[in-house]
N, C-alpha and C positions, 0 to 999 in steps of 0.2 A: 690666648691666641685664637683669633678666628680662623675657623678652615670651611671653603667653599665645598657645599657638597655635593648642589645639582642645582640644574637650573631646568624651571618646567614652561611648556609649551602645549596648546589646545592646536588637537589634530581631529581633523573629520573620516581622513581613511587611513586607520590603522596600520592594516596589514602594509598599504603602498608608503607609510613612512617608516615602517621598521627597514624595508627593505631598501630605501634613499638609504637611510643612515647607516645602513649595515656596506654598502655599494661605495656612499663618500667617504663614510669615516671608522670602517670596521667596528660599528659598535652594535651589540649583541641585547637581544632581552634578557637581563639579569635578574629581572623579579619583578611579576607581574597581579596585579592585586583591582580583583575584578567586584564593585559594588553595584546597588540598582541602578541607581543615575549615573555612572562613570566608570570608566578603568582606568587604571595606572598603570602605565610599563616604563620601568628604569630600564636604560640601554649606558651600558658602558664597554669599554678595551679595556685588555688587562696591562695595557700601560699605564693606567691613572684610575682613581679612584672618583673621582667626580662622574656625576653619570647627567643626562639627560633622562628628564621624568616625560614621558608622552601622558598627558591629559585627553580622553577620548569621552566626550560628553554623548549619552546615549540618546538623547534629545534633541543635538545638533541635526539638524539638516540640511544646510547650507555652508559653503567653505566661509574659513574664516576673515573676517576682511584686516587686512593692514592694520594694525596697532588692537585688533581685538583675541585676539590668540596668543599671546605672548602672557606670562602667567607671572612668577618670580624667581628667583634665585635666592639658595637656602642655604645658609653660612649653620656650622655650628660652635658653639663657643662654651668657653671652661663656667661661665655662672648663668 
């Protein structure tokens, strides 16, 4: 059985989307994983286990446009 685990999205200001998504949809940074060229911050409730992955490209410097920021959604399965 497949289970949906997150679905990720490219953000240019961190701080001001943790704080959208904490404000719309009470979700929190649950673990946060910081490389050269990128961070990662999963935000979830503890009503569901599905989280949102923010992609934070350290290279970026312009917002992102319409259909370029949107990343995938990540199933996991038994094989």
């Amino acid at each position: 059985m497949a289970k949906a685990i997150h679905s990720m999205i490219r953000v240019l200001d961190e701080a001001r989307s943790v704080e959208f998504y904490d404000k719309a949809f009470g979700l929190k940074s649950a673990d946060r994983l910081d490389f050269d060229a990128f961070t990662l911050n999963y935000l979830r409730n503890d009503d569901a286990d599905f989280e949102l992955e923010l992609t934070i490209n350290k290279d970026q410097t312009e917002p992102y446009n319409l259909g370029d920021g949107y990343g995938h959604v990540a199933f996991c399965v038994d094989d």
